[in-house]
C-alpha positions in Angstrom: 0.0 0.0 0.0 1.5 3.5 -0.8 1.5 5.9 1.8 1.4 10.3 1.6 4.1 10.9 2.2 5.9 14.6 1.6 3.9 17.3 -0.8 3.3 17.2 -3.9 4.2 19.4 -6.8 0.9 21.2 -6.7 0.9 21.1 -2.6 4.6 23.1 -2.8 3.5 25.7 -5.2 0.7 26.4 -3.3 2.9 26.5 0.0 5.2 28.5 -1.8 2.6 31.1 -2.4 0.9 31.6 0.9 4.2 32.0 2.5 5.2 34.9 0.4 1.7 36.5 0.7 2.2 36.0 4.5 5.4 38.1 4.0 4.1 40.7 2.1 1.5 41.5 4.7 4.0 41.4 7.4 6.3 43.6 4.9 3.2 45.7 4.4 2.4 45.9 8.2 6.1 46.3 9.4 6.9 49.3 7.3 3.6 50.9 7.5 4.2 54.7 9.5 2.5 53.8 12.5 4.8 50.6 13.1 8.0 53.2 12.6 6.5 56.1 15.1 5.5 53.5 17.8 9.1 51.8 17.4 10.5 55.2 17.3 8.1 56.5 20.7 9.4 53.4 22.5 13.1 54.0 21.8 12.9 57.5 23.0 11.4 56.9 26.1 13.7 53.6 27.1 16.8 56.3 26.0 15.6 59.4 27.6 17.4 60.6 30.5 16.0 62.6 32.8 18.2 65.2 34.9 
């Protein structure tokens, strides 16, 4: 009897392309301006020194 075993041709393509549209929203959502500001916010406060 022959098992399933591994993906197959069709399986990998479609694997292939869910993982790069998985990266392109996290691109997308990573370099969107409100990710930079509230990375930027949170490095100036954990840096600022107050005297």
């Amino acid at each position: 009897m022959l098992g399933d075993e591994g993906m197959s041709t069709a399986e990998y393509a479609i694997g292939t392309l869910a993982a790069a549209g998985l990266a392109m929203v996290l691109y997308g959502i990573v370099n969107g301006d409100w990710v930079v500001d509230a990375v930027r916010g949170l490095l100036e406060q954990a840096f600022a020194v107050d005297l």
